[in-house]
N, C-alpha and C positions, 0 to 999 in steps of 0.2 A: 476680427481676423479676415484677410483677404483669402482667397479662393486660388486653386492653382492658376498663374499666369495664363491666359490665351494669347491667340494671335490676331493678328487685325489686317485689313490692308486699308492703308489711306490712299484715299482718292482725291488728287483735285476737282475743283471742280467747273471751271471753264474750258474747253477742247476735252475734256474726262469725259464727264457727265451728261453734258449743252452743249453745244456748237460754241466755239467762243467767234466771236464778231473780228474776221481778219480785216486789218485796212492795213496798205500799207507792206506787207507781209509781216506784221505784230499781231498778237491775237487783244484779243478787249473782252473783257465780261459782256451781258446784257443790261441794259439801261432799265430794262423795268420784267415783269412776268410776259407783257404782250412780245417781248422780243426776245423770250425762251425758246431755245430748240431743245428738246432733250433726246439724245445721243439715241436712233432708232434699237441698237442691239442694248440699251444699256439695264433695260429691266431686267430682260433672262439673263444676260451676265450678271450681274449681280445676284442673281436668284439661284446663279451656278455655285457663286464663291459662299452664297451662304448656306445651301447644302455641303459644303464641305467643312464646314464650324466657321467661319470667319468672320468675323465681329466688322463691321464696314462702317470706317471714319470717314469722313469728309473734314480736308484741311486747305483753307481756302484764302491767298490773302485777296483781300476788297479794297486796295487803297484810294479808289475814287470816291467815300468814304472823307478820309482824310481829305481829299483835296478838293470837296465841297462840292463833286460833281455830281454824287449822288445819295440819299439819304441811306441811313441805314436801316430804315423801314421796309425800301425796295429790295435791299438784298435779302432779312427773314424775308418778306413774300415769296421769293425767288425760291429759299429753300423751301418753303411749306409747301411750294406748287413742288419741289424735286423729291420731297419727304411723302407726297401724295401718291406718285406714283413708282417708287425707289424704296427696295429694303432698306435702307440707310438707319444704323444705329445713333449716330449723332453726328452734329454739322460744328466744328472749330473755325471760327471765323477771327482773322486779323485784319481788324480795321486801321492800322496804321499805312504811315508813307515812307522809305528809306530813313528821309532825316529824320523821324523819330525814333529812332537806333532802339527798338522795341525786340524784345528774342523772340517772339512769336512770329515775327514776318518772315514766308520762305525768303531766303535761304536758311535760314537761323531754322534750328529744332524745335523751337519753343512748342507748336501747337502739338506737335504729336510728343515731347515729354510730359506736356499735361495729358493728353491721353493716355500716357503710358500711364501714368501717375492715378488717375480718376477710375479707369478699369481693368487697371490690373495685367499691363500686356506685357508679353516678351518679346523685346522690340526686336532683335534679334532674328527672332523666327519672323516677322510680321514684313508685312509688302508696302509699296507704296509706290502709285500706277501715276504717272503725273506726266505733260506737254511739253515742259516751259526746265532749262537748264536751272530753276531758284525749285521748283518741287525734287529733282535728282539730289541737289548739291543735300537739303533739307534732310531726304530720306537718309542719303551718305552719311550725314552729321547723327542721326540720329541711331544709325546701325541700323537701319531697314536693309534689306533686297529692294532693289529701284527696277522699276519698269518708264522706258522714256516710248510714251507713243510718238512718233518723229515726223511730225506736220513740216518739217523746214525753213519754219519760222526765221524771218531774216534776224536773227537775236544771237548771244555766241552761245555757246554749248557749256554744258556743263564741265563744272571743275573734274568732279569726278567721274569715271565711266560707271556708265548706266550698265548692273547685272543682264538687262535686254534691253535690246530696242526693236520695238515692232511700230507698226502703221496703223493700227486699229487697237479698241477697246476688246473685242475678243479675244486677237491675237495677246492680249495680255493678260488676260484669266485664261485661257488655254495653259500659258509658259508658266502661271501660278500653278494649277491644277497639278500640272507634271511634276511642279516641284514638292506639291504639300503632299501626290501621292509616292514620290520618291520615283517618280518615271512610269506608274504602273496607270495602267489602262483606267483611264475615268470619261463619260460622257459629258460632255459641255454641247448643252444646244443653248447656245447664244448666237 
């Protein structure tokens, strides 16, 4: 017998977590750990949402991967280097590429119903902080509250509108905080 549902927030994980690699005005993963940045504010927020119960997913599509650019040994390393210094509960990874019409890949809900599925979440209540118009559309589909951090990515926007849009990783566990405390005064040093 499962345990009463929690909540989670999913986090992508490139412009989330790392700096994602912009060229172009498109953002890109890292090619390997030497070319990790990880997000200066991103320990203590994270360390804020998990003083408040929150179970913190990582859902991430890798389709360079799929299209031979890069192994999928480099991506685990990548997480184990984020899993080293990040409360992070578990890391879902979708290794596909569009044309493999796969439900896991954002926009599709796939990773976080298996999440939902594997611990127990009430998607419902749960968040999901993501860059990129395919994490929003993802969270939408899946019944999350969407947080879009809004780099301006020359890319289109999401289908659906994002519950917030802020500019920063804080700014977006600040807007969680107020909401899991129902508006009432909570500390975030992030």
């Amino acid at each position: 017998m499962k345990g009463k549902p929690q909540r989670a927030v999913f986090l992508d994980r490139d412009g989330v977590l790392n700096h994602a690699i912009v060229r172009g005005g498109n953002p890109y993963p890292p090619a390997s750990v030497s070319e990790l940045e990880i997000v200066t504010e991103a320990p203590e927020c994270l360390l804020a949402l998990k003083r408040l119960g929150l179970m913190l997913i990582v859902v991430t599509n890798q389709p360079d991967v799929a299209r031979g650019k890069q192994p999928s040994a480099a991506v685990e390393e990548i997480h184990r280097a984020l899993g080293a210094v990040l409360p992070v509960d578990a890391f879902l990874t979708c290794f596909h590429d569009d044309g493999d019409n796969c439900e896991c890949r954002k926009p599709r809900p796939g990773l976080l119903l298996e999440a939902a599925s594997r611990y127990a979440l009430e998607l419902a209540e749960s968040f999901l902080i993501g860059d990129r118009w395919r994490d929003i559309d993802a969270g939408y589909a899946a019944g999350c509250k969407t947080i879009l951090i809004d780099y301006g990515y020359a890319e289109r926007r999401p289908s659906a509108e994002p519950d917030a849009r802020v500019f920063s990783l804080r700014q977006a566990v600040e807007w969680i905080a107020r909401q899991v405390t129902k508006g009432g005064c909570v500390e975030i040093t992030c």
